[in-house]
N, CA, C and O atoms as a CHARMM CRD file, in Angstrom:
* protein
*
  360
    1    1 UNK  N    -26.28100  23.61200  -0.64600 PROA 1      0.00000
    2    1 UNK  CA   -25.50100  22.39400  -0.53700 PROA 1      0.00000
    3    1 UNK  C    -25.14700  21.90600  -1.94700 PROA 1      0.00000
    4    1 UNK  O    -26.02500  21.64500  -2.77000 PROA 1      0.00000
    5    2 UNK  N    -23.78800  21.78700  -2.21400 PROA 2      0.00000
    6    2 UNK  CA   -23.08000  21.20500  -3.25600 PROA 2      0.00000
    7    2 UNK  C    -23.97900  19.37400  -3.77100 PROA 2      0.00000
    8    2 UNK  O    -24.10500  18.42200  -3.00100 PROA 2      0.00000
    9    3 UNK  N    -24.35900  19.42000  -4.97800 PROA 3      0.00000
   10    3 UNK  CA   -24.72700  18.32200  -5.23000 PROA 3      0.00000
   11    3 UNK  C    -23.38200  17.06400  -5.62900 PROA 3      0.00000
   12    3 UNK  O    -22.15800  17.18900  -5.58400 PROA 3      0.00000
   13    4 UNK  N    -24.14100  16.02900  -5.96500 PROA 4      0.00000
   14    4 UNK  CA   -22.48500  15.18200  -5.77500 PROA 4      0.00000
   15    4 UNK  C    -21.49700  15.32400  -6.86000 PROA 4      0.00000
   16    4 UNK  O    -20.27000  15.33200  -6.95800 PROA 4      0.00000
   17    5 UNK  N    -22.72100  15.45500  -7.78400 PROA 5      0.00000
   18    5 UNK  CA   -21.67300  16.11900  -9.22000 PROA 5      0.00000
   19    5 UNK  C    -20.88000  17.06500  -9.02200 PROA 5      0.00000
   20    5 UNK  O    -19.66700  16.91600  -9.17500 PROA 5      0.00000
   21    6 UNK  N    -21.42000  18.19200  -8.65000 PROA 6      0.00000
   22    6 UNK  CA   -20.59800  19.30100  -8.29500 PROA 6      0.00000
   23    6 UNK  C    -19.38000  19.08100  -7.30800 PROA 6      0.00000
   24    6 UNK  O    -18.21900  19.42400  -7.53000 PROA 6      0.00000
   25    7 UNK  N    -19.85500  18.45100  -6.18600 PROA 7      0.00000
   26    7 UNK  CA   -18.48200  17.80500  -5.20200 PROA 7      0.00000
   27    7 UNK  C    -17.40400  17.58500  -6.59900 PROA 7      0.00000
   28    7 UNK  O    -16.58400  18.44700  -6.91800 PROA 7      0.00000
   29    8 UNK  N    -17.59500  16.15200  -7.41600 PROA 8      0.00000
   30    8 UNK  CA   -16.78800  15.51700  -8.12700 PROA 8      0.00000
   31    8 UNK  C    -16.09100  15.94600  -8.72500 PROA 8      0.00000
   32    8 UNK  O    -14.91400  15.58600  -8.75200 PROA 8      0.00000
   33    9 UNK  N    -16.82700  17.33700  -9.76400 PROA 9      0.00000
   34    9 UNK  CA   -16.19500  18.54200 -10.34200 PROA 9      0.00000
   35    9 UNK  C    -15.56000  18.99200 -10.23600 PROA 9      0.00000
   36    9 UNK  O    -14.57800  19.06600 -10.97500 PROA 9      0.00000
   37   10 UNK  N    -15.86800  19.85300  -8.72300 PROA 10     0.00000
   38   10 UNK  CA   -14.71300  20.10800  -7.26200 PROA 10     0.00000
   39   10 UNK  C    -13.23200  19.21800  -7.51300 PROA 10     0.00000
   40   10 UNK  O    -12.26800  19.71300  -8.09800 PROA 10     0.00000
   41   11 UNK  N    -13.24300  18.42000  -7.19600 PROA 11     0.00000
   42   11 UNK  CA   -12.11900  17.59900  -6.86200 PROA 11     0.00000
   43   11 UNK  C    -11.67800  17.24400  -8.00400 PROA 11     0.00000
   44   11 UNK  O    -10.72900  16.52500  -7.69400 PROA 11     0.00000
   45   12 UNK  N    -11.72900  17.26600  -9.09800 PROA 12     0.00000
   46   12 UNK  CA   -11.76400  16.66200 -10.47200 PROA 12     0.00000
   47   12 UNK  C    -10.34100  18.41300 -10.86900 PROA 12     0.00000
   48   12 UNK  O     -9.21500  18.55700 -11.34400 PROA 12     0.00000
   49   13 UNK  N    -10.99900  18.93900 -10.51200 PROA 13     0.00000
   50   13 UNK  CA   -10.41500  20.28100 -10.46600 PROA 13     0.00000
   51   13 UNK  C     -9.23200  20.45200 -10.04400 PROA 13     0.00000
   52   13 UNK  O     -8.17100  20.71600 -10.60900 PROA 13     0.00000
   53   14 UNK  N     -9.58500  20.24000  -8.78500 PROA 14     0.00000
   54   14 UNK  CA    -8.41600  20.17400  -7.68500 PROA 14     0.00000
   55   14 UNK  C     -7.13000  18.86600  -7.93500 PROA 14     0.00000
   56   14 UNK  O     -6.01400  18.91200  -7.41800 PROA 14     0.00000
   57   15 UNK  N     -7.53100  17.98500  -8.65700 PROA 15     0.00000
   58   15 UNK  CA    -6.44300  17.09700  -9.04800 PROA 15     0.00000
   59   15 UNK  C     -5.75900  17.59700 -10.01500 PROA 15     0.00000
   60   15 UNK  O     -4.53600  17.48600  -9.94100 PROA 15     0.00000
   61   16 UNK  N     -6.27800  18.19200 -11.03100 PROA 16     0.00000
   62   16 UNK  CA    -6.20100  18.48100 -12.23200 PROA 16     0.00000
   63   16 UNK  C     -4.58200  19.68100 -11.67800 PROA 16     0.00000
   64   16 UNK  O     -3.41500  19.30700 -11.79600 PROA 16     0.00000
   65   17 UNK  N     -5.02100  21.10000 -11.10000 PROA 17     0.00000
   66   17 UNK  CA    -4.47800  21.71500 -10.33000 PROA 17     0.00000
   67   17 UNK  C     -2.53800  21.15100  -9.70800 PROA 17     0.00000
   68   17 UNK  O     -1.37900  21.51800  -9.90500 PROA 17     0.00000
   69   18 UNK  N     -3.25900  20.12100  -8.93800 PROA 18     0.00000
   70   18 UNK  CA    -2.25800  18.79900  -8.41900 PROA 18     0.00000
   71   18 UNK  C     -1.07300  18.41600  -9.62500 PROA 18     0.00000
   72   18 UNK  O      0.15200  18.29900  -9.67100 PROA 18     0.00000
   73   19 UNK  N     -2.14400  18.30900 -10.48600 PROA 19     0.00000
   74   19 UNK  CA    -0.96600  17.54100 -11.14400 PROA 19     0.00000
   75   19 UNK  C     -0.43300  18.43900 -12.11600 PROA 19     0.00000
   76   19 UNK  O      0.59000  18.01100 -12.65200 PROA 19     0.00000
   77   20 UNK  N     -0.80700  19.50900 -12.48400 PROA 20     0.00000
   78   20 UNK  CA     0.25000  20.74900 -12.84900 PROA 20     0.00000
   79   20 UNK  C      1.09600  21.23200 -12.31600 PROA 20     0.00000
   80   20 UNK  O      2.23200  21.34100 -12.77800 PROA 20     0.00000
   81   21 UNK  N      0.59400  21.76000 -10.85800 PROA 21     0.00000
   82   21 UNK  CA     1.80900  21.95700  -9.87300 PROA 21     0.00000
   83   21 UNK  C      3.21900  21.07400 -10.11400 PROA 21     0.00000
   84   21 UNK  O      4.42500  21.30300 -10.03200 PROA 21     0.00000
   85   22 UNK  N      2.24000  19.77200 -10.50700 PROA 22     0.00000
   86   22 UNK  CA     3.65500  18.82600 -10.21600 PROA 22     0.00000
   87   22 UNK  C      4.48600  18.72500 -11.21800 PROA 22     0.00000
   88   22 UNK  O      5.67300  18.42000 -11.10100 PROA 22     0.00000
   89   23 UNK  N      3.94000  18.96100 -12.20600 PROA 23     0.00000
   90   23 UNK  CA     4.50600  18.79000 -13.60400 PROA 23     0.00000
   91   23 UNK  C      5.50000  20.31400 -13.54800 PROA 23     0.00000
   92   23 UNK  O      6.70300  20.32800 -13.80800 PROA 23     0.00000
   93   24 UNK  N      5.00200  21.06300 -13.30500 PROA 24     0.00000
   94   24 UNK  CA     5.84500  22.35400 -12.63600 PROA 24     0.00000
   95   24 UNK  C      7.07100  21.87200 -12.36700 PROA 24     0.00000
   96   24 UNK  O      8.11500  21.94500 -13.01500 PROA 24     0.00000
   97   25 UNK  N      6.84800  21.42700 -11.44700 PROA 25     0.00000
   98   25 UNK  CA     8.41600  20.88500 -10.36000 PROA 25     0.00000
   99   25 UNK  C      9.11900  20.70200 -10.77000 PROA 25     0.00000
  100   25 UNK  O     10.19500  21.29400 -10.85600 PROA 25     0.00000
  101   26 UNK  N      8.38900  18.89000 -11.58700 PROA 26     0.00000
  102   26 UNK  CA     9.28300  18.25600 -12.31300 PROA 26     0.00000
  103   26 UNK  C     10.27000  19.24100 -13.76100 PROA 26     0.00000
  104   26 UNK  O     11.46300  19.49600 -13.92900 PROA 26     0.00000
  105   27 UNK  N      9.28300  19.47700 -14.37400 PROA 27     0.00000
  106   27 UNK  CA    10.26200  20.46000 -15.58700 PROA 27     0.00000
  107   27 UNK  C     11.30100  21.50700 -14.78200 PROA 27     0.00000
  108   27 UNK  O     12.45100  21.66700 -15.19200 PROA 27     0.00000
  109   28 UNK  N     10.88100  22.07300 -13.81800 PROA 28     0.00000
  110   28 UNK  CA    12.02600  22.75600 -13.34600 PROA 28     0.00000
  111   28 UNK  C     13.08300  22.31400 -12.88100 PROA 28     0.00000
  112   28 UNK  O     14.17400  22.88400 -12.84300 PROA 28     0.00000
  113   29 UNK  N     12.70000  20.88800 -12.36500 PROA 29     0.00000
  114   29 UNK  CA    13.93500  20.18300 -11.42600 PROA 29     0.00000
  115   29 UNK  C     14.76600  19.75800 -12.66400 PROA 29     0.00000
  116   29 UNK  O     15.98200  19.63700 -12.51800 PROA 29     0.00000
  117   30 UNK  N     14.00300  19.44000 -14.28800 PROA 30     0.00000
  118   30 UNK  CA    15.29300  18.86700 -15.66900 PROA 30     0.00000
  119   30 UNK  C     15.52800  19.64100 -15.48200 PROA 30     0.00000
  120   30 UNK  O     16.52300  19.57700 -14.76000 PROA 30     0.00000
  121   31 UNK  N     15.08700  21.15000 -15.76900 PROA 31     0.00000
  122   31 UNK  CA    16.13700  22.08300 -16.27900 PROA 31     0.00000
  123   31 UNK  C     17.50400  22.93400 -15.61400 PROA 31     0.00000
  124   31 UNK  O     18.36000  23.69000 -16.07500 PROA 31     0.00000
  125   32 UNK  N     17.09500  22.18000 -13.85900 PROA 32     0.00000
  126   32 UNK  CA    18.51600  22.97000 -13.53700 PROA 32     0.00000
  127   32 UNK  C     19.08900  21.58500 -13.07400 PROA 32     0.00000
  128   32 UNK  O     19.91900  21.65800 -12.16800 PROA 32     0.00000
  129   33 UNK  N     18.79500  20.38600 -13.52900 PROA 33     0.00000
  130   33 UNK  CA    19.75700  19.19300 -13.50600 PROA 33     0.00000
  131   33 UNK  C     20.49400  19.69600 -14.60900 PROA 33     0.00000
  132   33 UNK  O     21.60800  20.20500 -14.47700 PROA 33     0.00000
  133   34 UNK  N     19.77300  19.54200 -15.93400 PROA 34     0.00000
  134   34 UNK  CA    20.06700  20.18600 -17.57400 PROA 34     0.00000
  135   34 UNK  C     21.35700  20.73000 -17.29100 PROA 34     0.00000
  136   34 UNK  O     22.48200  20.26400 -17.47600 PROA 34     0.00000
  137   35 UNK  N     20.81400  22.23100 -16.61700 PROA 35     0.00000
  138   35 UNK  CA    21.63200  23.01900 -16.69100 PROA 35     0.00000
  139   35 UNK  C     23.55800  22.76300 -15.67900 PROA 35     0.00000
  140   35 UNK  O     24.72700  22.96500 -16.00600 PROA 35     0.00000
  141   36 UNK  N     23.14700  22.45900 -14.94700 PROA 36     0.00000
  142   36 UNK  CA    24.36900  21.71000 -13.90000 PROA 36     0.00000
  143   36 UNK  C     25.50800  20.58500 -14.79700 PROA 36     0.00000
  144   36 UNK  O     26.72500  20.56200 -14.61300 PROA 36     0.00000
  145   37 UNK  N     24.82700  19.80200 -15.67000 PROA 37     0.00000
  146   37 UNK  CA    25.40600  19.31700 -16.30400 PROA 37     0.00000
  147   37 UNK  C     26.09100  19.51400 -17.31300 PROA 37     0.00000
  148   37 UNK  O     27.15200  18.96200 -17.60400 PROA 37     0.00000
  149   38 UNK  N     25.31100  20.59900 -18.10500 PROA 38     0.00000
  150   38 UNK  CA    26.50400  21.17700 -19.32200 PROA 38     0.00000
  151   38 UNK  C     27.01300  22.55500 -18.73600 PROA 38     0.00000
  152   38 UNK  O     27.17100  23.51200 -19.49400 PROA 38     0.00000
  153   39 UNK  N     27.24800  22.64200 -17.49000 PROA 39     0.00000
  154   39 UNK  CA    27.94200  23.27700 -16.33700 PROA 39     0.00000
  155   39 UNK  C     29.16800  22.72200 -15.97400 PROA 39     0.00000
  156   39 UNK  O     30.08300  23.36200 -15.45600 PROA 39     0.00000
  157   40 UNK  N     29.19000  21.60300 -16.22700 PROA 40     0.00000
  158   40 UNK  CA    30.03600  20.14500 -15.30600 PROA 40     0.00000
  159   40 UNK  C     30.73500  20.10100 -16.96600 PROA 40     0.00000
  160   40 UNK  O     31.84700  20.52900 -17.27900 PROA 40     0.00000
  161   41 UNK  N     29.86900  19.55000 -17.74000 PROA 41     0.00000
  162   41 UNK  CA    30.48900  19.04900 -19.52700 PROA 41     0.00000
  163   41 UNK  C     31.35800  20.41700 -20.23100 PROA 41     0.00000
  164   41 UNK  O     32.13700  20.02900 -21.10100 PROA 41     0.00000
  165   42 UNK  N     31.36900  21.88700 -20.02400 PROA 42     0.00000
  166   42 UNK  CA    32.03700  22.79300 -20.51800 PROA 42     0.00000
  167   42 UNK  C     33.42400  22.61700 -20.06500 PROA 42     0.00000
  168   42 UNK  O     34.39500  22.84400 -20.78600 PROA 42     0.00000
  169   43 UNK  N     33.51400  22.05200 -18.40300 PROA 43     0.00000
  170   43 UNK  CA    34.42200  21.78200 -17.97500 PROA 43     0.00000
  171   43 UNK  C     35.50900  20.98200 -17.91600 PROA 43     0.00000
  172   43 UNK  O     36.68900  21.21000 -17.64700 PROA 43     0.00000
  173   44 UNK  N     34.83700  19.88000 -18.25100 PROA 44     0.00000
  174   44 UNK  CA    35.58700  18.25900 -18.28200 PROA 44     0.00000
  175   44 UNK  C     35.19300  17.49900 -19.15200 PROA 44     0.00000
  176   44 UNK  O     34.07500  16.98500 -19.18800 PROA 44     0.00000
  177   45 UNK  N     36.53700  17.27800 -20.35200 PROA 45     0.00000
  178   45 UNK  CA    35.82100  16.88100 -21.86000 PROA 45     0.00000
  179   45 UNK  C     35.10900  16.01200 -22.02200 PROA 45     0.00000
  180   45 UNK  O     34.13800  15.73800 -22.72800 PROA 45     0.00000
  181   46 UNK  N     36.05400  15.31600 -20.82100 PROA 46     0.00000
  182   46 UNK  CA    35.21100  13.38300 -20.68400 PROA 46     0.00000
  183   46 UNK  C     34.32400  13.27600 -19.99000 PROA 46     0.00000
  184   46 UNK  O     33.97600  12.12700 -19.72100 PROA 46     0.00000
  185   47 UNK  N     33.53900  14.46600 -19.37300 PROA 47     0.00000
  186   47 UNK  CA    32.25600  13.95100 -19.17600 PROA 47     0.00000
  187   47 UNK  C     31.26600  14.87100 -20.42600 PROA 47     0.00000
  188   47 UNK  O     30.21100  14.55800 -20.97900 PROA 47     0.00000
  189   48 UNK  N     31.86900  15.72300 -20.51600 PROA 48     0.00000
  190   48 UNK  CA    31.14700  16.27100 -22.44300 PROA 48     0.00000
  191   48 UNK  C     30.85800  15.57100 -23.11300 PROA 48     0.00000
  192   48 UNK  O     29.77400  15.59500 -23.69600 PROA 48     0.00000
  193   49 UNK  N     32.02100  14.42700 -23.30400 PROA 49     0.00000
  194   49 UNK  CA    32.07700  12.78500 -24.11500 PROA 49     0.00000
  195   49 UNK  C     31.15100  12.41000 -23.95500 PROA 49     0.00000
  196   49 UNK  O     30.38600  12.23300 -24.90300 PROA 49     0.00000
  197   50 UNK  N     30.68100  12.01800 -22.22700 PROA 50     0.00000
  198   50 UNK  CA    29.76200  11.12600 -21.96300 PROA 50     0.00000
  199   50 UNK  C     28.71900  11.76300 -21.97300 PROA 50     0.00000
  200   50 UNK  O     27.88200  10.86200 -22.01200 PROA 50     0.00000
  201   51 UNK  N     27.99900  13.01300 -21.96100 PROA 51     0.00000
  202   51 UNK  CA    27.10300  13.39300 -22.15900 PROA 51     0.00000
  203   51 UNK  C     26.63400  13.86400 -23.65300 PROA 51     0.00000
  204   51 UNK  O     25.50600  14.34700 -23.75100 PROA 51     0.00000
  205   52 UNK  N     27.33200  13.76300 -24.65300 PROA 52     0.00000
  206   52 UNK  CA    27.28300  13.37700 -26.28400 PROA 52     0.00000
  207   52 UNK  C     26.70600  11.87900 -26.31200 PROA 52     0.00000
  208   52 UNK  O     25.58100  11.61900 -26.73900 PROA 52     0.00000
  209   53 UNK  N     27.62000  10.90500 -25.80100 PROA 53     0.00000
  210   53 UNK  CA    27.49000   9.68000 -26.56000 PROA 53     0.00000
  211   53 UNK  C     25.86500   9.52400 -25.65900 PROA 53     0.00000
  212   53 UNK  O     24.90700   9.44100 -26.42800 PROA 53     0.00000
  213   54 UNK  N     25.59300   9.49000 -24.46100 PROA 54     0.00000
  214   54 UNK  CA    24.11700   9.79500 -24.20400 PROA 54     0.00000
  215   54 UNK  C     22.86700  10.27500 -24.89600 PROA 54     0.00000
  216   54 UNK  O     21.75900   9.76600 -25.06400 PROA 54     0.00000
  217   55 UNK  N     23.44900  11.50900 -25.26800 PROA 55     0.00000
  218   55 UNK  CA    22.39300  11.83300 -26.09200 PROA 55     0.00000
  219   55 UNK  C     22.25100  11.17500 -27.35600 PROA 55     0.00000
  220   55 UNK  O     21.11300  10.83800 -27.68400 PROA 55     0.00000
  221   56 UNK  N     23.46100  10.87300 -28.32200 PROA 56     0.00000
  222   56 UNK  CA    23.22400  10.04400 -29.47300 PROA 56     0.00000
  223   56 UNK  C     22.56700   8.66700 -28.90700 PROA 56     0.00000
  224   56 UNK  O     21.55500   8.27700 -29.48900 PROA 56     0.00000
  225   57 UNK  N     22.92400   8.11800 -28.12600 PROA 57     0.00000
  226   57 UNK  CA    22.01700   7.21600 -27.53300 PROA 57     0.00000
  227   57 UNK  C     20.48800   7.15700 -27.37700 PROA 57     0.00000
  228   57 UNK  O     19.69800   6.41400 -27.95900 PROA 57     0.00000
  229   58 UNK  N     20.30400   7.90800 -26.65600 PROA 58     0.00000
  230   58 UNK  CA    19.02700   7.97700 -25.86400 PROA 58     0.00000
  231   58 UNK  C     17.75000   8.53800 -26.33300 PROA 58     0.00000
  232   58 UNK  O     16.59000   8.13000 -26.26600 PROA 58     0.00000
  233   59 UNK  N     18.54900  10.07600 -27.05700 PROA 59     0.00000
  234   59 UNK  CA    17.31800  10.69700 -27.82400 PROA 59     0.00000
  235   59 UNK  C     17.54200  10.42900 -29.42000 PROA 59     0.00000
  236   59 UNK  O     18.58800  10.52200 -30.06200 PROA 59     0.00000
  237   60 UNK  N     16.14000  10.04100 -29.89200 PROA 60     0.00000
  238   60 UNK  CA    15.76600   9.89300 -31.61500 PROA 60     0.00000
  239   60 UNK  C     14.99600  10.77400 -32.12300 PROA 60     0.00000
  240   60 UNK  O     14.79700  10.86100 -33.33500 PROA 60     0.00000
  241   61 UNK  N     14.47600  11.52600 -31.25000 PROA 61     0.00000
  242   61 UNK  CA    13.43100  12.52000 -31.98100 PROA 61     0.00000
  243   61 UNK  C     13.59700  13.68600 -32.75400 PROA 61     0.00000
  244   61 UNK  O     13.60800  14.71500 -32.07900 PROA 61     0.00000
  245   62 UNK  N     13.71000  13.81100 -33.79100 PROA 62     0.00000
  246   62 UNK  CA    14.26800  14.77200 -34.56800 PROA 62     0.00000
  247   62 UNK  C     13.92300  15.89100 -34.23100 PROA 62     0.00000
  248   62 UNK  O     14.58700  16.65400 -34.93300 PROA 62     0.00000
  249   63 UNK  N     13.34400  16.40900 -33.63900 PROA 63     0.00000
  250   63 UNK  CA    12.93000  17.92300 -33.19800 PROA 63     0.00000
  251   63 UNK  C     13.83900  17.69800 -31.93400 PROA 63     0.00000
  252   63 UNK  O     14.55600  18.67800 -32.13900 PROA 63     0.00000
  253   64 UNK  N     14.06400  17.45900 -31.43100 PROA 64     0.00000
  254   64 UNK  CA    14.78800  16.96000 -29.56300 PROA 64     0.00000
  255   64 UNK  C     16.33500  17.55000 -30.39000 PROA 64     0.00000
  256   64 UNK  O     16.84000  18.67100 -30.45100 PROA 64     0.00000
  257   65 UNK  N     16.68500  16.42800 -30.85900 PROA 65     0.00000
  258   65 UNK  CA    17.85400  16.52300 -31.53200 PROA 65     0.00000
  259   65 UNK  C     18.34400  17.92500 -32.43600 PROA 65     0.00000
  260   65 UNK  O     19.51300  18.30700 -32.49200 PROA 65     0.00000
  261   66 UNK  N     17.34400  18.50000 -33.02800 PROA 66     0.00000
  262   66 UNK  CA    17.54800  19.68000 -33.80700 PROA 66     0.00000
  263   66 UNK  C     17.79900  20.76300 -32.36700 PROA 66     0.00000
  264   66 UNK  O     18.91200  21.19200 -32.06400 PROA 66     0.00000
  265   67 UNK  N     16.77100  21.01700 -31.74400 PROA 67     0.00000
  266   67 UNK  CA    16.97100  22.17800 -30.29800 PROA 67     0.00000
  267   67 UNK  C     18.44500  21.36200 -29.82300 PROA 67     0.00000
  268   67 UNK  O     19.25500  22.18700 -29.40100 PROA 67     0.00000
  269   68 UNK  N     18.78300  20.44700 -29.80600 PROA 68     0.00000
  270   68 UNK  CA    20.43200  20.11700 -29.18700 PROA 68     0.00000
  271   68 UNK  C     21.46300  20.32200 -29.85700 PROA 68     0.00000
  272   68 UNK  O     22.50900  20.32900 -29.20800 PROA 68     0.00000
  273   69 UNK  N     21.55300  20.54300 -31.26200 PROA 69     0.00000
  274   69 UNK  CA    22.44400  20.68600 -32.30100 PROA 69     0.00000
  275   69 UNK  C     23.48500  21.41300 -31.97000 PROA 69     0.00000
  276   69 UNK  O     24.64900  21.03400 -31.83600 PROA 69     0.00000
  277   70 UNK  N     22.96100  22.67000 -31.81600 PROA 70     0.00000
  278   70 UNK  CA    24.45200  23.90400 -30.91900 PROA 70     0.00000
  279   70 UNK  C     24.78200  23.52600 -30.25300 PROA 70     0.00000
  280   70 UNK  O     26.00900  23.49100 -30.35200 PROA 70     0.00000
  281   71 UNK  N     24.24300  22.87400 -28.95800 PROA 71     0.00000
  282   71 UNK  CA    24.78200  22.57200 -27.60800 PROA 71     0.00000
  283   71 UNK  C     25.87700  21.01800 -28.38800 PROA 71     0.00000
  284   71 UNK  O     27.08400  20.97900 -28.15200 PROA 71     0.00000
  285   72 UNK  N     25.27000  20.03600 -29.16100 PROA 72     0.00000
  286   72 UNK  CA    26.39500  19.29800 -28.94900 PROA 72     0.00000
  287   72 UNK  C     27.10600  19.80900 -30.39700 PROA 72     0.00000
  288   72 UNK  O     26.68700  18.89400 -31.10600 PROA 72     0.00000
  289   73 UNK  N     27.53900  20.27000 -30.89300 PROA 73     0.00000
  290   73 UNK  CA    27.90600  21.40900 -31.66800 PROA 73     0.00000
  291   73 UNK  C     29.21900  21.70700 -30.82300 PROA 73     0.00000
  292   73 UNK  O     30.40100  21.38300 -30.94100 PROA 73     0.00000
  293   74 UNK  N     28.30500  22.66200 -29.68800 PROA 74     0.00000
  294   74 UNK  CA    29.75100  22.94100 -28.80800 PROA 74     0.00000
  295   74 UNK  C     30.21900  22.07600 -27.82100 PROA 74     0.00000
  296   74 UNK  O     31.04300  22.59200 -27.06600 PROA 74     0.00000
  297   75 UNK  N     29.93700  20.92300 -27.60700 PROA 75     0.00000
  298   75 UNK  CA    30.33500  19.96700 -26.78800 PROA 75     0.00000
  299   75 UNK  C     31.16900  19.13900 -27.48900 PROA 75     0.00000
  300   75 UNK  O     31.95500  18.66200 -26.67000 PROA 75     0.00000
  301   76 UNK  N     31.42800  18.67400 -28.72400 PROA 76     0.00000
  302   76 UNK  CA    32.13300  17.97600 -29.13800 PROA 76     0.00000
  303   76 UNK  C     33.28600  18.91600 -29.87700 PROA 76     0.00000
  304   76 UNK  O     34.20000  18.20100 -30.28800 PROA 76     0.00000
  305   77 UNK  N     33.42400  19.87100 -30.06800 PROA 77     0.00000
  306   77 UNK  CA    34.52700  21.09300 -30.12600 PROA 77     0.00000
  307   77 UNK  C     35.51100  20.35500 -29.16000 PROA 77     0.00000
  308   77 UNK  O     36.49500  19.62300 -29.26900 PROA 77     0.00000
  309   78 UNK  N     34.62600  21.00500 -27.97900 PROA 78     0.00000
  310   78 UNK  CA    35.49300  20.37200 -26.37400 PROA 78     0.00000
  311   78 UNK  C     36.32900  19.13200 -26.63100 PROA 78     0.00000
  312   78 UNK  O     37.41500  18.93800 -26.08500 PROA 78     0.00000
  313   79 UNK  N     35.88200  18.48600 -27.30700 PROA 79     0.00000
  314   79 UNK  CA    36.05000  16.77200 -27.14200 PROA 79     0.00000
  315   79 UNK  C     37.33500  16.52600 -27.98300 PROA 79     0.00000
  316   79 UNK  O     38.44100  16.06700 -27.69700 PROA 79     0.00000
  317   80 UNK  N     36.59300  17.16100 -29.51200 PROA 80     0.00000
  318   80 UNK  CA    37.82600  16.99800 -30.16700 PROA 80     0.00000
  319   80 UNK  C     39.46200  17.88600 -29.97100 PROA 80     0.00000
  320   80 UNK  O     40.43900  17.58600 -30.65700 PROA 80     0.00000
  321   81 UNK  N     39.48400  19.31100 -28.59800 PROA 81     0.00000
  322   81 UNK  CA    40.46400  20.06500 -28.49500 PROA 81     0.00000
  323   81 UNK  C     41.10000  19.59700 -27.42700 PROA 81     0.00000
  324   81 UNK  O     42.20200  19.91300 -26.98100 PROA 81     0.00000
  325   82 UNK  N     40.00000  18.49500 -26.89300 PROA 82     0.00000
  326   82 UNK  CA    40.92200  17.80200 -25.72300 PROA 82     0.00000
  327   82 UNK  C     41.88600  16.58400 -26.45500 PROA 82     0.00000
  328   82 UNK  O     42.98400  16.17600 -26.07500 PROA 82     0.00000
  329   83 UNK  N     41.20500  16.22100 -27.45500 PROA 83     0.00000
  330   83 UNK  CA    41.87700  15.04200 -28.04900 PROA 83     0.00000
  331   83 UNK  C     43.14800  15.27100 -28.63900 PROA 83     0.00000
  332   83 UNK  O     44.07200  14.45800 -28.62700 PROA 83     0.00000
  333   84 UNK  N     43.17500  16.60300 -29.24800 PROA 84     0.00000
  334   84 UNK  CA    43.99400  17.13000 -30.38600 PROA 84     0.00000
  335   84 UNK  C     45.65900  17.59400 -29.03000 PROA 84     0.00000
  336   84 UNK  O     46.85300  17.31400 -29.13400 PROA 84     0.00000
  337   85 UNK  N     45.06200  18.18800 -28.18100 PROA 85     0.00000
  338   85 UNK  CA    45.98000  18.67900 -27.15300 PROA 85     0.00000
  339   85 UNK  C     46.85500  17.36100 -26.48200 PROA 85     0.00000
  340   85 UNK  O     48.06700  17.51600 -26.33100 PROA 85     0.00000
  341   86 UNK  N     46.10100  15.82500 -26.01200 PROA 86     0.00000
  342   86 UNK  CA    46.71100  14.58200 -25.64900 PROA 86     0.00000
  343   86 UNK  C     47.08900  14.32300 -26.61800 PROA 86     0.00000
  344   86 UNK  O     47.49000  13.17300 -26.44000 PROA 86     0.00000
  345   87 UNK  N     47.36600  14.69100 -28.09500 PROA 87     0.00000
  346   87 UNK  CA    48.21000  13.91300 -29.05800 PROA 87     0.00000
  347   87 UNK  C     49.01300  14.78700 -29.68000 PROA 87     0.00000
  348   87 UNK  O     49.58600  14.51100 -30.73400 PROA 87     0.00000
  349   88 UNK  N     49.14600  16.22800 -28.90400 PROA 88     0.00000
  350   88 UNK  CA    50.34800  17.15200 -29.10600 PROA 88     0.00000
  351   88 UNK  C     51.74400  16.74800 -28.64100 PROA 88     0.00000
  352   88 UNK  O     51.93000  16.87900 -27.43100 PROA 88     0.00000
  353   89 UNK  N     52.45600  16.42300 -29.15000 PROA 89     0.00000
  354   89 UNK  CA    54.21000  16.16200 -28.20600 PROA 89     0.00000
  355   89 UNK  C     54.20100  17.24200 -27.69000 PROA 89     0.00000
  356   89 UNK  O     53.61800  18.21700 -28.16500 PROA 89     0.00000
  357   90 UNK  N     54.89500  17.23100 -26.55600 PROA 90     0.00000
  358   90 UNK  CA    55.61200  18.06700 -25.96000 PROA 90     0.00000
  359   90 UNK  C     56.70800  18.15200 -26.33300 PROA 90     0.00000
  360   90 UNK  O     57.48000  18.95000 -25.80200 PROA 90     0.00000
């Protein structure tokens, strides 16, 4: 027979377990939101826009910001060839 410590251990375990699983999820569920979105932003400048001015917003962390560099790198390309094209005459 399991003493109570050991029960506690038990379950101490089993949460532990719990909440990796979940943390699982969650990181998988950013990364194919992540991904859907600069899916959506390659496509449509003005939401590229809005997903730039977001990130200059939202994230400060200089390491965050360095791993994003290419991506908004190539997102504001987008931005500025959409801009350059609405101020072409026809």
């Amino acid at each position: 027979m399991a003493t109570l410590e050991q029960k506690i251990a038990q379950k101490e375990d089993e949460l532990a377990r719990l909440k990796a699983q979940s943390r699982k999820l969650e990181n998988g569920q950013k990364i194919i939101i992540g991904g859907m979105m600069l899916s959506i932003a390659r496509r449509d400048d003005r939401f590229a826009e809005m997903v730039l001015d977001n990130i200059k917003r939202e994230i400060d962390k200089i390491s965050d910001l360095n791993r994003l560099e290419p991506v908004m790198i190539e997102l504001q390309a987008l931005v500025d060839k959409a801009r350059e094209d609405e101020n072409r005459p026809m």
